[in-house]
C-alpha positions as CSV (number, residue, x, y, z in Angstrom):
1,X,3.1,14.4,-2.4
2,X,5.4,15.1,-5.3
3,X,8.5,16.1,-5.4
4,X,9.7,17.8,-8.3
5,X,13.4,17.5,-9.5
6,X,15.0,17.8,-13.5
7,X,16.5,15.4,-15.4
8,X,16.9,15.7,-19.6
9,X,15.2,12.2,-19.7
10,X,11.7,10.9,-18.6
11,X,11.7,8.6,-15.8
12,X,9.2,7.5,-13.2
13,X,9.9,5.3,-9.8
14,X,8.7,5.1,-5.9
15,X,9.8,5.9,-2.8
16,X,8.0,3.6,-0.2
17,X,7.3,5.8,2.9
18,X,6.1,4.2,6.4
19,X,5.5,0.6,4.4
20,X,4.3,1.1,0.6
21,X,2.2,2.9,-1.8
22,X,-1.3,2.3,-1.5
23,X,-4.9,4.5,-1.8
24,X,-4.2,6.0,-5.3
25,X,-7.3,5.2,-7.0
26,X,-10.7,4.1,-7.2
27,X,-11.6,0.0,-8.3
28,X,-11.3,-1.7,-11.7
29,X,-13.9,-4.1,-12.9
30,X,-12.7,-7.6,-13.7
31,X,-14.0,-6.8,-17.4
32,X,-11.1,-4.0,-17.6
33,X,-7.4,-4.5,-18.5
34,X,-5.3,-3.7,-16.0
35,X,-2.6,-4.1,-13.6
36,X,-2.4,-1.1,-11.5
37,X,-2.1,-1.6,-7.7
38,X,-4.8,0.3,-5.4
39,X,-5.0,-0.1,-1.8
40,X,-6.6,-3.3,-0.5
41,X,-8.1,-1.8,3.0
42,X,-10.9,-5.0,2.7
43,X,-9.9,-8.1,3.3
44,X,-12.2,-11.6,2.7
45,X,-13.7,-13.2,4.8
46,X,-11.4,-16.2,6.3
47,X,-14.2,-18.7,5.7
48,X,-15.5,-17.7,2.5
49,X,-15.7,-21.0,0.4
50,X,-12.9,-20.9,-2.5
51,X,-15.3,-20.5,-5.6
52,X,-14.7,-21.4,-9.3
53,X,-12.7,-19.1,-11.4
54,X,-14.8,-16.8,-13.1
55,X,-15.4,-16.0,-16.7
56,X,-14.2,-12.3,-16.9
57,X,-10.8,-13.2,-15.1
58,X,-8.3,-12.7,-17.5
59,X,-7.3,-16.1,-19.6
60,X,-3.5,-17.1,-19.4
61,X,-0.8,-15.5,-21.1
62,X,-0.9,-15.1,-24.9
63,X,2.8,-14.3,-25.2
64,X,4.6,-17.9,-24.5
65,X,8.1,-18.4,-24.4
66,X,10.6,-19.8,-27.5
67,X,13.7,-20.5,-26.7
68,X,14.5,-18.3,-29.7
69,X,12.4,-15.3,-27.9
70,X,14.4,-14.0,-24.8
71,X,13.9,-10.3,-25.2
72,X,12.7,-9.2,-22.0
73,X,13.1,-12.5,-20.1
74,X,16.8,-11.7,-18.6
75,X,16.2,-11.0,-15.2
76,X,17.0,-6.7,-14.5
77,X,18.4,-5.2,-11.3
78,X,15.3,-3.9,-10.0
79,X,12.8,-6.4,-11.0
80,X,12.1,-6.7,-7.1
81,X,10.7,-3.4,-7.1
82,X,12.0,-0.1,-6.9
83,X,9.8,0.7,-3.3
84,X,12.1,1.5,-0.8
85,X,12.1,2.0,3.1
86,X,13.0,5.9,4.7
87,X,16.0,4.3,7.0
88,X,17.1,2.6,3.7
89,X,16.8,4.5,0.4
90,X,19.6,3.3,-2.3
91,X,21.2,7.2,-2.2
92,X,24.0,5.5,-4.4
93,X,21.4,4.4,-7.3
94,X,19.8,7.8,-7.5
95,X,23.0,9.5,-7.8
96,X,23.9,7.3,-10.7
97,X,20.6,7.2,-12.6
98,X,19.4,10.7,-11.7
99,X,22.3,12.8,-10.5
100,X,20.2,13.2,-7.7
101,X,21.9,14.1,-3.9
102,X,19.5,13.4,-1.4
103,X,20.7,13.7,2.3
104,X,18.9,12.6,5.4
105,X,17.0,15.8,5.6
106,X,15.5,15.2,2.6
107,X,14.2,12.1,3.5
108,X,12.8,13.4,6.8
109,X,10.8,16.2,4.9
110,X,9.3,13.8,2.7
111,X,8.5,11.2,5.9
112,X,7.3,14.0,8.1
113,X,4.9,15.2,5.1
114,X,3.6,12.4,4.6
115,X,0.5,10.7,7.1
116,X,-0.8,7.5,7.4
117,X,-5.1,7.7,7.1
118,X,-6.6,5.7,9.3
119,X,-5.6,2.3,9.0
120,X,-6.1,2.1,5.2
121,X,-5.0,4.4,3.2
122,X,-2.1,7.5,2.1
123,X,-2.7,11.1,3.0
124,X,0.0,14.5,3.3
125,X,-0.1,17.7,5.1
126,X,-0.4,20.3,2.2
127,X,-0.6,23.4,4.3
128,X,1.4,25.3,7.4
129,X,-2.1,24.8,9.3
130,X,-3.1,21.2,9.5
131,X,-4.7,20.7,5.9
132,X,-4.7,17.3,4.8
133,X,-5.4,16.0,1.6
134,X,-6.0,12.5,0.5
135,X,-8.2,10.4,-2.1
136,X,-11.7,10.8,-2.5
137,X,-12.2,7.3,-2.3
138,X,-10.2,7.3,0.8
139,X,-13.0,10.1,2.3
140,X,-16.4,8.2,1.3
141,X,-17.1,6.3,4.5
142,X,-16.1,10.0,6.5
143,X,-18.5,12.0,4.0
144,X,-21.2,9.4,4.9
145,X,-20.4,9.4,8.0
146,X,-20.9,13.3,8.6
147,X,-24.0,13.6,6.9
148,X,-26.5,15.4,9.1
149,X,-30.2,14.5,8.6
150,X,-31.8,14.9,5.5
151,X,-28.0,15.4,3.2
152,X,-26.7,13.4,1.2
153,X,-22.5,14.4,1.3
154,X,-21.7,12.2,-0.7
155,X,-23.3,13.0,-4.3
156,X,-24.0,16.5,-3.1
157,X,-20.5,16.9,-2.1
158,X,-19.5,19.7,0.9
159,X,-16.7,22.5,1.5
160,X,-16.6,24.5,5.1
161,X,-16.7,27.7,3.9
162,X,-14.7,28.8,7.7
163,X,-12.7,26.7,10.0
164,X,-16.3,26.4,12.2
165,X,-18.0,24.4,9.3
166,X,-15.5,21.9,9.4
167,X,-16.9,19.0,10.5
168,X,-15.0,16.3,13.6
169,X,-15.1,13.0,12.4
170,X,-15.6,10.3,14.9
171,X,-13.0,7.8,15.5
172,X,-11.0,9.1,12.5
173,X,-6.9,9.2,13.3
174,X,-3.6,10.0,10.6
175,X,-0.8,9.1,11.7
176,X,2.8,10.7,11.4
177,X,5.6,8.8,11.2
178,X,8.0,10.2,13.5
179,X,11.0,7.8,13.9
180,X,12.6,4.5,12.4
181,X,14.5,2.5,15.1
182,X,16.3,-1.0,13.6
183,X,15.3,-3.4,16.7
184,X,16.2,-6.8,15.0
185,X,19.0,-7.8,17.2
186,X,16.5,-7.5,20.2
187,X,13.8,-9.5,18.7
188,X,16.4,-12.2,17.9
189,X,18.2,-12.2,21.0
190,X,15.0,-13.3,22.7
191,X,14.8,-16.1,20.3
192,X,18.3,-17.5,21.3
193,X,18.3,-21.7,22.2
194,X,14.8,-21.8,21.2
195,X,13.5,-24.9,19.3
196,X,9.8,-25.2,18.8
197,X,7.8,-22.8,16.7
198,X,5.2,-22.3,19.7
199,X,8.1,-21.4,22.4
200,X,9.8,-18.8,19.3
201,X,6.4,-17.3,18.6
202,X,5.6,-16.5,22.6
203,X,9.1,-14.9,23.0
204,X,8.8,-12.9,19.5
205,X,5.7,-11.8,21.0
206,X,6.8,-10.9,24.4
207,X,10.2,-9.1,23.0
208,X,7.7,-6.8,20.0
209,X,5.3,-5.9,23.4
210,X,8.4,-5.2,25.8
211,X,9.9,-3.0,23.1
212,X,6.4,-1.3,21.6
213,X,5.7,-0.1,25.7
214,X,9.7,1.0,26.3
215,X,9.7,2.9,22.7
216,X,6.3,4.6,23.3
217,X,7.5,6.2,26.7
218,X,10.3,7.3,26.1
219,X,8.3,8.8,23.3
220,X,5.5,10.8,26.0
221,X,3.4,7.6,25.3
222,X,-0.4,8.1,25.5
223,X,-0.3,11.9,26.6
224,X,1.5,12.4,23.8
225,X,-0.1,10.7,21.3
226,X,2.3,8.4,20.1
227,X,2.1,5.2,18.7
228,X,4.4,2.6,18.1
229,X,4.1,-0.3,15.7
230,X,7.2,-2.8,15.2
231,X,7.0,-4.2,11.7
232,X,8.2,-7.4,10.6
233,X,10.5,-7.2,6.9
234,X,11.8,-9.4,4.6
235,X,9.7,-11.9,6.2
236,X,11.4,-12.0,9.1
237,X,15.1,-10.9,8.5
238,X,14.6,-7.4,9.9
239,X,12.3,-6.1,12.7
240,X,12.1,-2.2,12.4
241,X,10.1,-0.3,15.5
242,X,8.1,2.7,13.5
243,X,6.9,6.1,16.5
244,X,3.8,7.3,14.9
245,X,2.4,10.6,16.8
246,X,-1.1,10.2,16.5
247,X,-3.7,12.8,16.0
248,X,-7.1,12.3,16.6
249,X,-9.2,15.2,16.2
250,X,-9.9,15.1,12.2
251,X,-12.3,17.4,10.0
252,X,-13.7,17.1,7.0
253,X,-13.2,20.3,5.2
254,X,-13.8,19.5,1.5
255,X,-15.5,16.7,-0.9
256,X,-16.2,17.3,-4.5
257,X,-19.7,15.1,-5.3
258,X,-18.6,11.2,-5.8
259,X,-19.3,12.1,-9.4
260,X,-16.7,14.4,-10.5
261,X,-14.7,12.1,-7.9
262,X,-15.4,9.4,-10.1
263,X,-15.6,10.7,-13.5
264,X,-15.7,8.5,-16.4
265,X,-15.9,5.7,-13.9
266,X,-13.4,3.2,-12.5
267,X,-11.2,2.7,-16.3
268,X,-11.5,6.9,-16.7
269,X,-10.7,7.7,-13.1
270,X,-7.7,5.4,-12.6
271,X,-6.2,5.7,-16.0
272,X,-6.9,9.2,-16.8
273,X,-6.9,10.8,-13.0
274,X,-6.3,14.4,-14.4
275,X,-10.0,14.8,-15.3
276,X,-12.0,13.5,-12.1
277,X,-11.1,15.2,-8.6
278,X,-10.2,12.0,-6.6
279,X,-9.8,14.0,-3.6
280,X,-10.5,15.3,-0.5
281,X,-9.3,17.4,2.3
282,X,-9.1,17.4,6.2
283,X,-7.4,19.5,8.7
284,X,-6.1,17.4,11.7
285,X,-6.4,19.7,15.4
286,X,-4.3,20.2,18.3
287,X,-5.2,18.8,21.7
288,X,-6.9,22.8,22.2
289,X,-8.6,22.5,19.4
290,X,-7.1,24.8,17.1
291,X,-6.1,23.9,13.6
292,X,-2.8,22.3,13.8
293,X,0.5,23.9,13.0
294,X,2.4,21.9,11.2
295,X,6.4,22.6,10.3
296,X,6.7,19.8,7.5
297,X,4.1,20.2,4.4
298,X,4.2,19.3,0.8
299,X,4.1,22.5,-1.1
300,X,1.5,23.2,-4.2
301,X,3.3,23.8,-7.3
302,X,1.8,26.9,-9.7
303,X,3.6,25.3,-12.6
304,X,3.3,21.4,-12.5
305,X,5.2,19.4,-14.2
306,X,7.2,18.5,-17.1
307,X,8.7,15.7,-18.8
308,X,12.0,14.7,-17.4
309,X,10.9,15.4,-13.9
310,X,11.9,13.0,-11.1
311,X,8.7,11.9,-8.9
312,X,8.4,10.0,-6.0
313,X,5.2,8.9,-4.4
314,X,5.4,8.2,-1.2
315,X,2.8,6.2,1.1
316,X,1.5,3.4,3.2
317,X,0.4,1.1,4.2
318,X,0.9,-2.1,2.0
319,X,3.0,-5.5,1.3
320,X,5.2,-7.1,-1.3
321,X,5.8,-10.7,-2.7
322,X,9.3,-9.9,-3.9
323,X,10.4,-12.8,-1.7
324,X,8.2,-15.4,-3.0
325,X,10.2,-18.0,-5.1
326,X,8.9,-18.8,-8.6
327,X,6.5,-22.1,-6.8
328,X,5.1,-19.7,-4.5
329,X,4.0,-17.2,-7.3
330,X,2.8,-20.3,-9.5
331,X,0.3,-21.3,-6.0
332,X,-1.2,-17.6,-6.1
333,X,-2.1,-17.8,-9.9
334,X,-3.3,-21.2,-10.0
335,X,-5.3,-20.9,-6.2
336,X,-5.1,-17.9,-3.9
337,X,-5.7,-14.9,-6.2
338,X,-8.3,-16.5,-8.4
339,X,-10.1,-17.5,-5.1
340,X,-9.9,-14.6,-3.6
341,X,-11.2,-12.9,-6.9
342,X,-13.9,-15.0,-7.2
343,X,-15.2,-13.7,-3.6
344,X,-14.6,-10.3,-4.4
345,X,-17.0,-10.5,-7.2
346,X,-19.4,-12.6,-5.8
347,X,-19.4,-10.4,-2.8
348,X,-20.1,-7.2,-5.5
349,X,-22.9,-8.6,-7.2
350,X,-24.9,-9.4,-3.7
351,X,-24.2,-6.3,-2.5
352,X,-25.2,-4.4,-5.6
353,X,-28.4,-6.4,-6.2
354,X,-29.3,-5.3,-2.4
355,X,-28.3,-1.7,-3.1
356,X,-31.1,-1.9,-6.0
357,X,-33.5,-2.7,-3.8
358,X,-32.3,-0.4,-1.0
359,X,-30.7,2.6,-2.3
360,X,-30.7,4.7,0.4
361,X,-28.0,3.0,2.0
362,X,-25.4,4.6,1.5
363,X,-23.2,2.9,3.4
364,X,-23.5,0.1,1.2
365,X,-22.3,1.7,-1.4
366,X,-19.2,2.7,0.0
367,X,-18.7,-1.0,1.0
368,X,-19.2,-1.7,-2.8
369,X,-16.7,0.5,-3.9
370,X,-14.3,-0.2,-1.6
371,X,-14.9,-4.0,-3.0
372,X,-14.6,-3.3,-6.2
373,X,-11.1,-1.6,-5.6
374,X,-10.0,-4.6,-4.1
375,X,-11.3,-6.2,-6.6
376,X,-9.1,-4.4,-9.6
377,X,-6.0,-5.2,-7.3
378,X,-6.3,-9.1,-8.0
379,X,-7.5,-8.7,-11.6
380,X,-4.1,-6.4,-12.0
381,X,-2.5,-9.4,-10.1
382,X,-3.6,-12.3,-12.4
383,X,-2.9,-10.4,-15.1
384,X,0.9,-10.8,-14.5
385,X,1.1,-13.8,-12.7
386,X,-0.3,-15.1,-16.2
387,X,2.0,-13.6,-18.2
388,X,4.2,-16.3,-18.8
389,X,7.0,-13.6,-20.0
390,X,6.7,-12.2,-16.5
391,X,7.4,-15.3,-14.6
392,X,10.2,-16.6,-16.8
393,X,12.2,-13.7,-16.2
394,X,11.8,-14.4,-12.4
395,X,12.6,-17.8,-13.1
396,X,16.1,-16.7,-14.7
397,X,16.7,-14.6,-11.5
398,X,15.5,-16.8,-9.0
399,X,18.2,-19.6,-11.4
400,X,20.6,-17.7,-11.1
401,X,20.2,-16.7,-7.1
402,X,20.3,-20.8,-7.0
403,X,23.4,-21.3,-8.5
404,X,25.4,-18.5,-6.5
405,X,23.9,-20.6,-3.3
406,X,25.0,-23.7,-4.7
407,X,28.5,-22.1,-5.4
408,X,29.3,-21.6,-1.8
409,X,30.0,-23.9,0.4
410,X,29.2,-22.3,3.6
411,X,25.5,-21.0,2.1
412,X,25.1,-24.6,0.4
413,X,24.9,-26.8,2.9
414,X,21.9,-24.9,4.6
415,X,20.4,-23.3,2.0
416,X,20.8,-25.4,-1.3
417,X,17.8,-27.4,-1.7
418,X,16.0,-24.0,0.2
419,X,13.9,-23.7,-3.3
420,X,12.9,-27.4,-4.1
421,X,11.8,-27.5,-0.9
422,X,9.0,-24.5,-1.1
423,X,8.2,-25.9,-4.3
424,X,7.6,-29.0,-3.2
425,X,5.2,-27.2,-0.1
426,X,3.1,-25.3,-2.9
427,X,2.6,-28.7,-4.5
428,X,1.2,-29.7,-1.4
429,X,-0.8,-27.6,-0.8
430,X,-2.4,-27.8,-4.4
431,X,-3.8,-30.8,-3.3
């Protein structure tokens, strides 16, 4: 999933593919510093009690803000986030910060590479025939899954020594993302002279279903194997209609043992990933059942790479807050996240002290894990949202956004008091 491109200078950014990074590693405890994002394929329960803050979530910031300390608190061009869409990479900024001329065909190798796993996590074709390669943690609950009587996949780990060992895993889909269509104007249009939030919701509804069902037959629909999503952005300013083509008939071909997998544990595996084997491969089948062949492939490299080098990770599925205001972030540090947390581990703990008295369940272990990923997302998450450095330079931007309003009449009137306004909401809702 890398693309390798020279530059005299080291530099490091994404490429969001489909919707955004995510499945790159395996879960940090809340006792470990960190702020690296995983994927977040489990989701709590919506009537899980909000519990009390605990101890091991990180305490707040311990770099406060002077008015004689600024460095690093004015606002930079990409403090937003440098993930992008495929219909709309900023070609301009990577010709001026990397010399770098990427066309459209460029962009459709890397798309058509790349595969949605399931519903939860980032995977790429790595071979002319159908080979698939993901993260280990993204395999476990396939590994288990496949286990015949009497194995035990996932510490023992497995590899098909010939196509015929490869073993079908039920219900398991990637999907390819074959084609970005901007349908905004035709959501919207249905919303025209409509007032009440219930009426705006039914037509949005309606419009998203007529379009998903014209879209996917003009497509082949079903027979084909395509699948089409339409996905809401920038909450709500843009509706973009993503063709997946679907394939269904996945085999596990290779699993190292969750051990090497997981190597030095969650801190070793995530920080230093070069010496575990977070991986594993599958090989995705036509409708004959041969292995597929598949034009568009991300390439091993014999050499690696180097410093200077240009990467882009590219993946899905996933979510930003870089539209929350300043109020809105100051709600998820003070309430959601730490609730949310607090479930995570409390969640962990019963589960683990279960596992211990049933271990052969392996099944619960995978839930576990999965957990505790989860669980190092909003530890990573606190961890900045308490850095009062962090927020004060999104403060300065969000000022400055303000003032530009402010500054023009026609965007005044409507949107002027726009901020006060969610702030006032998020206090609120505090309460």
């Amino acid at each position: 999933m890398i693309q390798r491109l020279r530059r005299p200078t080291h530099v490091l950014f994404f490429l969001l593919a489909v919707l955004l990074l995510a499945g790159c590693a395996g879960s940090e405890r809340a006792t470990r510093d960190t702020s690296a994002a995983a994927d977040t394929s489990v989701t709590p329960a919506a009537t899980a009690p909000p519990p009390t803050v605990p101890a091991t979530v990180p305490t707040r910031a311990t770099v406060p803000i002077s008015e004689a300390d600024t460095i690093g608190v004015t606002p930079g061009r990409f403090d937003l986030g440098k993930m992008w869409t495929f219909d709309y990479p900023p070609t301009a900024y990577f010709r001026e910060e990397y010399g770098l001329e990427l066309g459209p065909e460029w962009f459709e190798r890397a798309r058509l590479g790349a595969l949605r796993f399931a519903t939860y996590c980032s995977a790429s074709f790595v071979s002319p025939n159908g080979l698939i390669m993901t993260n280990h943690h993204c395999a476990r609950a396939s590994v288990t899954q496949v286990s015949e009587a009497g194995e035990n996949l996932l510490d023992e780990g497995f590899y098909a020594r010939e196509l015929g060992d490869e073993r079908p895993v039920p219900g398991l889909f990637v999907d390819q993302l074959i084609a970005i269509q901007d349908v905004t104007d035709e959501v919207n249009a249905s919303l025209a002279g409509l007032q009440s939030n219930e009426e705006r919701a039914q037509a949005r509804s309606e419009a998203i279903a007529r379009i998903t069902e014209r879209l996917a037959e003009a497509a082949g629909g079903m027979a084909a194997g395509v699948h089409v999503q339409v996905i809401s952005l920038y909450q709500g300013a843009r509706y973009s209609a993503y063709t997946f083509r679907r394939y269904s008939d996945v085999r596990l071909v290779m699993a190292p043992e969750h051990q090497v997998a997981y190597f030095g544990g969650d801190y070793d595996n995530f920080t230093y990933p070069r010496y575990s084997l977070d991986m594993a491969f599958f090989r995705a089948y036509d409708d004959e059942g041969e292995p597929l062949t598949t034009e568009h492939y991300f390439r091993w490299s014999t050499t690696g790479l180097e410093e200077g080098d240009v990467v882009f990770v590219v993946g899905n599925p996933g979510s930003t807050s870089r539209l929350e205001t300043v109020a809105q972030l100051e709600y998820r540090r003070d309430v959601t996240e730490p609730a949310i947390l607090g479930y995570y581990q409390d969640a962990i703990a019963a589960l683990e002290a279960y596992y211990e008295e049933h271990p052969s369940e392996d099944q619960i272990r995978t839930s576990i894990l999965q957990l505790m990923n989860a669980e190092k997302v909003y530890t990573g998450r606190l961890r900045g949202l308490r850095d009062e450095r962090l927020i004060e330079r999104r403060r300065a931007g969000e000022e400055e956004f303000v003032a530009a309003i402010r500054s023009n009449p026609a965007l005044s009137g409507e949107y002027g008091g726009l901020v006060d306004e969610l702030a006032a909401i998020q206090e609120e809702r505090k309460q």
